[in-house]
C-alpha positions in Angstrom: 2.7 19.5 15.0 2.8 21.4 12.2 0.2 21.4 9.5 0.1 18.3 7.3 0.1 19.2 3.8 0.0 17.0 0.0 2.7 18.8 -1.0 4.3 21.5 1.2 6.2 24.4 -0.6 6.2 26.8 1.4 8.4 25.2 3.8 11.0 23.9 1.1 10.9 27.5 -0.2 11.9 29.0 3.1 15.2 26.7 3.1 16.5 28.1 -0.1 14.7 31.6 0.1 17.4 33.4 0.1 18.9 32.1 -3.4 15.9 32.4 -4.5 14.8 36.1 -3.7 18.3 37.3 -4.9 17.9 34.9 -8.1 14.4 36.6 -9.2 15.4 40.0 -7.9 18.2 39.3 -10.7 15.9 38.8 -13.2 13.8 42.0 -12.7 16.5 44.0 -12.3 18.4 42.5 -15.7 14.4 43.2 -17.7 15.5 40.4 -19.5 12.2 38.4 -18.7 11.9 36.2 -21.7 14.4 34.6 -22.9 17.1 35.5 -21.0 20.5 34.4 -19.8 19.1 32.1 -17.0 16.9 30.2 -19.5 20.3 29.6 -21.0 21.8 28.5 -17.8 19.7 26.0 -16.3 19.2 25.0 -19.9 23.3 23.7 -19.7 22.7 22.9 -16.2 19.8 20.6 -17.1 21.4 19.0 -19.6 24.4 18.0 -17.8 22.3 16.8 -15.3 20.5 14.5 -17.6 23.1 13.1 -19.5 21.4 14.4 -22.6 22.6 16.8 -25.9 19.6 18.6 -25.8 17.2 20.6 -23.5 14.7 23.0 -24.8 12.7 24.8 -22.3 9.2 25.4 -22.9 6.0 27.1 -20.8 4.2 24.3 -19.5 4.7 20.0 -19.3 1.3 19.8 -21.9 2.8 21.8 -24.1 6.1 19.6 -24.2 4.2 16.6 -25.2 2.3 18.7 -27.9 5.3 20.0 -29.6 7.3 16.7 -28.7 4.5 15.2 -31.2 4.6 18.2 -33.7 8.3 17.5 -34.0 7.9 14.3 -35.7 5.8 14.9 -38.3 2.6 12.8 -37.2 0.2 12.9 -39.7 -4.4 13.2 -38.3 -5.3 9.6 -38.4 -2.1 8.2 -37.0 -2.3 6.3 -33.9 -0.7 6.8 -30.4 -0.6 4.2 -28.0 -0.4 5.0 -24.8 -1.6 4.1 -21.3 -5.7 4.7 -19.6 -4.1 5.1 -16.1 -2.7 8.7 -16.5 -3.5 12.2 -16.1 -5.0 13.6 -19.2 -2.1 15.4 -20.7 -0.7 12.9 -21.9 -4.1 11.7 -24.1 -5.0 15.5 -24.7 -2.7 16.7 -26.8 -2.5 13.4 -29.2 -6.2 14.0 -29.4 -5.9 18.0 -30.1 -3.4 17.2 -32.6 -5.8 14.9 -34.9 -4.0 11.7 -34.0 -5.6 8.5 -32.8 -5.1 8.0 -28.9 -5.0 4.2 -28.5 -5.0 3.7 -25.0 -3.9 -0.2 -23.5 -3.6 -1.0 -19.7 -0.8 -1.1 -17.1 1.0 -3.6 -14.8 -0.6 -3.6 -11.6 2.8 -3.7 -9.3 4.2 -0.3 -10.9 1.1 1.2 -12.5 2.9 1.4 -15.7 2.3 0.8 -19.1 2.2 -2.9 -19.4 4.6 -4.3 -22.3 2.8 -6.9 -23.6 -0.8 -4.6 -24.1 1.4 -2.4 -25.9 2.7 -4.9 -28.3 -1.0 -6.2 -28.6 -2.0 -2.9 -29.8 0.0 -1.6 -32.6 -1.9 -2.2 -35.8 -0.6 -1.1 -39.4 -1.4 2.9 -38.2 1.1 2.7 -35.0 3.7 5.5 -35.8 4.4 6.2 -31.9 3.9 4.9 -28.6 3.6 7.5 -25.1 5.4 5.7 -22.2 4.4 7.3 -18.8 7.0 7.4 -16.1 3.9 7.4 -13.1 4.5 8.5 -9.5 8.0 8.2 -9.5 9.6 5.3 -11.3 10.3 4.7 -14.7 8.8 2.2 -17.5 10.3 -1.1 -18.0 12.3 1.1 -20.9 14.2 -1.7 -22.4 11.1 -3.8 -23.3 9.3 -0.8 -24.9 12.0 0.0 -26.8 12.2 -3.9 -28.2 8.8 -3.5 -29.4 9.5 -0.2 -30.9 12.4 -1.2 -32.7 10.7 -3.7 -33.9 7.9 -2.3 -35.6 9.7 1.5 -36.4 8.0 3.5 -34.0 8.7 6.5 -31.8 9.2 6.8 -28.3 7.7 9.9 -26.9 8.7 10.1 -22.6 6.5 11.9 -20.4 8.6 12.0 -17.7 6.6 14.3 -15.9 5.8 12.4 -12.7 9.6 10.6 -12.7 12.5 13.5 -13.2 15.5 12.5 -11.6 14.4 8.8 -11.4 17.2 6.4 -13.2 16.6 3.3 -15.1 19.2 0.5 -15.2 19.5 -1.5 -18.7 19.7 -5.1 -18.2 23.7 -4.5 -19.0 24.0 -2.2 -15.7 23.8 0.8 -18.1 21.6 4.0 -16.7 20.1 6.7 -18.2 17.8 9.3 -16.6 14.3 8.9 -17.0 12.7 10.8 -20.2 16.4 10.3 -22.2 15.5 6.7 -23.8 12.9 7.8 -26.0 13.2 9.8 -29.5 12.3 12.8 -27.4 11.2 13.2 -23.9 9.0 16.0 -22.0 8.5 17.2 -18.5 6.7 19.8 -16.6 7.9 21.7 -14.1 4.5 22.8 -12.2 4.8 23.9 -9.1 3.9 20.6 -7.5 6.3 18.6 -9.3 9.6 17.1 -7.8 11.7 19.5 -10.1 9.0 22.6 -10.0 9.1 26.1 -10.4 6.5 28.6 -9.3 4.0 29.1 -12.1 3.9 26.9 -15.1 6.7 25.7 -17.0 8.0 22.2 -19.2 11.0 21.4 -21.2 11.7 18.9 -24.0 15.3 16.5 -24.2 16.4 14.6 -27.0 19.8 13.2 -28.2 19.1 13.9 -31.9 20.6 17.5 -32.7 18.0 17.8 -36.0 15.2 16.8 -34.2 16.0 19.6 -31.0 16.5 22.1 -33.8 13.1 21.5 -35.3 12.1 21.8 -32.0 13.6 24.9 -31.1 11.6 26.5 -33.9 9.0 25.2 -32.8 8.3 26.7 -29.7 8.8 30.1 -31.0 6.3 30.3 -33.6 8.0 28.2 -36.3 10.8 31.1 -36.2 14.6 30.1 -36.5 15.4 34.2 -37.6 13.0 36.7 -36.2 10.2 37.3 -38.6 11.2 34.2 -40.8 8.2 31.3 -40.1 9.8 28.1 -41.1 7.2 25.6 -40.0 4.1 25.9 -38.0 4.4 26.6 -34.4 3.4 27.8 -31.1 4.4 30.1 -28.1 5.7 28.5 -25.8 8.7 29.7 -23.8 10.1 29.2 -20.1 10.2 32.5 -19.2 13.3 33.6 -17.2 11.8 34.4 -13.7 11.0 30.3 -13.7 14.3 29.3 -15.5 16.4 30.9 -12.4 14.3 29.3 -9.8 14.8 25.7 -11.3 18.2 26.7 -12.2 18.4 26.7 -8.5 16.1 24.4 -7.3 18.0 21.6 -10.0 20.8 21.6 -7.5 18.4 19.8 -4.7 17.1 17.9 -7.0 19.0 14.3 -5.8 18.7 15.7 -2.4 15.1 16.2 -2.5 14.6 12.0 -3.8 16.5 11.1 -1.1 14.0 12.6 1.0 11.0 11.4 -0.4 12.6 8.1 -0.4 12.8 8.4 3.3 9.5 9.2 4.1 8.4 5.9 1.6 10.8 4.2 3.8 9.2 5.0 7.0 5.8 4.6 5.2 6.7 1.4 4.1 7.6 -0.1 7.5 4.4 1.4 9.2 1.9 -0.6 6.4 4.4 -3.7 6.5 2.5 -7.1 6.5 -1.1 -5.3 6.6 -3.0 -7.6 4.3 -5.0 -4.6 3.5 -2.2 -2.4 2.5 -0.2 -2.7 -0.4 2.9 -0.5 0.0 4.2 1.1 -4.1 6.1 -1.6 -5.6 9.7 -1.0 -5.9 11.2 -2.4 -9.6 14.9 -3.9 -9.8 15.2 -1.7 -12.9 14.2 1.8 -12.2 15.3 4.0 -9.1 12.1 5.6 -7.7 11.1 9.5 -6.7 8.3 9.2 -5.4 6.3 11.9 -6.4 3.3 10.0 -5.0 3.5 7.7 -2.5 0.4 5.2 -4.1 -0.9 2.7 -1.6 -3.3 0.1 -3.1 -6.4 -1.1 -0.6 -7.9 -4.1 0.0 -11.4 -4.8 1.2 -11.6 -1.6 3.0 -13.7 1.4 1.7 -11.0 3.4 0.2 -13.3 6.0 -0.3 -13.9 6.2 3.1 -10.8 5.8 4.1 -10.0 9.3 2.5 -12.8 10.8 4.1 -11.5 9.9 7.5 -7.8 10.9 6.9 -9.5 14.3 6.0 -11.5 14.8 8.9 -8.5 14.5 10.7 -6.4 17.2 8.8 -4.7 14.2 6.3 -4.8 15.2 3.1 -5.2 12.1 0.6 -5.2 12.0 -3.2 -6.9 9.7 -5.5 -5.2 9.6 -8.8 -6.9 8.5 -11.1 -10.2 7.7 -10.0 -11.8 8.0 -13.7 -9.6 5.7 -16.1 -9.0 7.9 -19.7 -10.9 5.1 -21.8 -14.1 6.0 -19.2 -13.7 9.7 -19.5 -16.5 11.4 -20.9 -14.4 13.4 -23.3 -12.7 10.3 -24.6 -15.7 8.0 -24.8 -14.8 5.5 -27.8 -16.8 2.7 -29.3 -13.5 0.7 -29.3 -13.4 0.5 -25.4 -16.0 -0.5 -22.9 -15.8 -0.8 -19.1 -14.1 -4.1 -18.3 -11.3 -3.9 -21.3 -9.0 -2.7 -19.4 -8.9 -4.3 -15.8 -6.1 -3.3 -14.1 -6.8 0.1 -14.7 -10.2 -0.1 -13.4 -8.9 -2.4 -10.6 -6.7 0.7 -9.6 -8.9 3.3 -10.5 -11.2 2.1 -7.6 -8.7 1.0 -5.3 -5.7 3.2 -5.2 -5.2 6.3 -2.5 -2.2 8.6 -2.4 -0.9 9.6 1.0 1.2 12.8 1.7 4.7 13.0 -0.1 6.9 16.1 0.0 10.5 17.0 0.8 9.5 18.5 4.2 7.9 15.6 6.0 8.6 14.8 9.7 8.6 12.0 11.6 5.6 13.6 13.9 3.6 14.1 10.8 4.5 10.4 9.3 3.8 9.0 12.5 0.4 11.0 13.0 -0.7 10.0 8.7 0.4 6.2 9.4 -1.3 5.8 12.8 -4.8 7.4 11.6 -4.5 4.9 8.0 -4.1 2.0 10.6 -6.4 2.9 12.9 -8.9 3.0 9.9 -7.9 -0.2 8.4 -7.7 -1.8 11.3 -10.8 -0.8 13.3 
């Protein structure tokens, strides 16, 4: 059997190696490394794939939320609500930006941000609320954007666990995850469903002004060379990365369907276990499943993942620190017990294997040494 891995690149890289060595052999040989025609091109390509007006590439998914936020003109003070059950990105850069993170809980079947908390939260300072599209499937999109509406906030997407995934509007409409919002961001490291191979993120919106401002952004507040409009950073996709996802964007659906299989065959194996509660599947969102997220019942899960690694399983807790508990976000506001699904997960969840290149021997090997576990 071959060797059982979290996420296996390697493998998925030798199927399309050839594209890709003569793709970054391009590159180098064009010495157009930043900025060059293929940042362009998967640029287009990503755009028509999302169904969106506007894609602007950037160097890293952190650095898309950050200038996502830049973009609208938040002022220090303002607050940001967003959820505690999420990797600290998305609370990081509304932090390093002077802004108020307010942080509310999540809905234990999907582990995303719970609706109603949300509306609970927003207070007279509200200017934006940070939905996270976690492990795969997206938000319950058209309540959020109710609320927002509602009370004249933005929608910033961090889409970076859930590209590809579509959400289905109570009228059968769909739109691709991280195209609801004002503006949406994603990362494309390595790891990711869409990822390249170093660091890389990009930025969508529908609003041409707002991708303008955002354009300028990302290159140092510069719309003509030398000319500093606005504040701004560095942040650009360089051209090696572009041409790989330019690629790699054309497997994207493929790769889901994959994932979804090994869910499937995951699924079926935990069936029934009263110990085992197999990722919830919502009637409004189409999942990806970049984690496969089981949640445990009176077993040790800790242990659990101990034992899948002695026997050469690699298993992932995420997140096994809620944000609100984090030492770096420690706020008088929030104490342990606030936020109780969040904590409930936090010490509960465990995330098994998921990858494009799983085989049945390997699924069969991971589910039989989880059951053997649970069941002992």
């Amino acid at each position: 059997m071959k060797k059982i891995q979290m996420v296996d690149l390697k493998s998925q890289y030798q199927k399309i190696q050839n594209e890709i060595d003569t793709a970054v052999i391009d590159v180098i040989r064009s010495t157009q490394y930043i900025n060059g025609p293929e940042v362009k091109n998967f640029q287009k390509d990503f755009e028509e794939y999302l169904g969106v007006k506007n894609v602007i590439p950037c160097a890293n998914g952190t650095d898309a939320l950050q200038v996502a936020m830049m973009s609208l003109d938040l002022k220090p003070g303002d607050e940001v609500i967003t959820t505690s059950f999420t990797f600290v990105a998305t609370v990081e850069v509304i932090a390093l930006l002077g802004l108020t993170p307010v942080l509310v809980d999540v809905c234990e079947d999907t582990f995303n941000i719970d609706p109603d908390s949300f509306k609970k939260a927003i207070t007279p300072k509200t200017k934006a609320v940070v939905p996270v599209h976690l492990f795969g499937q997206c938000v319950d999109m058209e309540a959020i954007i109710k609320i927002a509406e509602e009370n004249n906030l933005y929608i910033i997407e961090d889409t970076a666990q859930a590209i590809g995934a579509d959400y289905i509007f109570s009228d059968g409409n769909k739109r691709k995850a991280g195209t609801m919002g004002h503006v949406g961001a994603t990362s494309f490291f390595p790891s990711k469903n869409l990822g390249c191979y170093g660091d890389g993120g990009a930025i969508f919106t529908n609003d041409d002004e707002l991708a303008k401002k955002i354009a300028i952004i990302v290159n140092h507040g510069m719309h003509v060379r030398y000319y500093h409009d606005s504040i701004g950073v560095n942040s650009r996709l360089d051209s090696v990365q572009a041409a790989i996802l330019k690629i790699k964007l054309k497997y994207l659906d493929e790769y889901a369907d994959a994932r979804r299989e090994a869910a499937d065959y995951y699924d079926n194996a935990f069936a029934d276990n009263p110990k085992l509660v197999t990722p919830a599947r919502s009637s409004f969102s189409t999942h990806v499943f970049h984690q496969y997220t089981l949640k445990t019942k009176d077993i040790d899960r800790d242990k659990l993942q101990e034992y899948l690694m002695s026997n050469d399983i690699p298993a992932m807790i995420y997140y096994p620190v809620p944000m609100h508990m984090q030492k770096a976000y420690i706020d008088p506001r929030y104490k342990e017990g606030d936020f109780p699904v969040t904590e409930k997960l936090s010490k509960s969840v465990i995330s098994l294997p998921m990858h494009t290149e799983l085989d049945e021997e390997q699924l069969s090997h991971i589910t039989s040494k989880v059951l053997e576990f649970v069941n002992k």
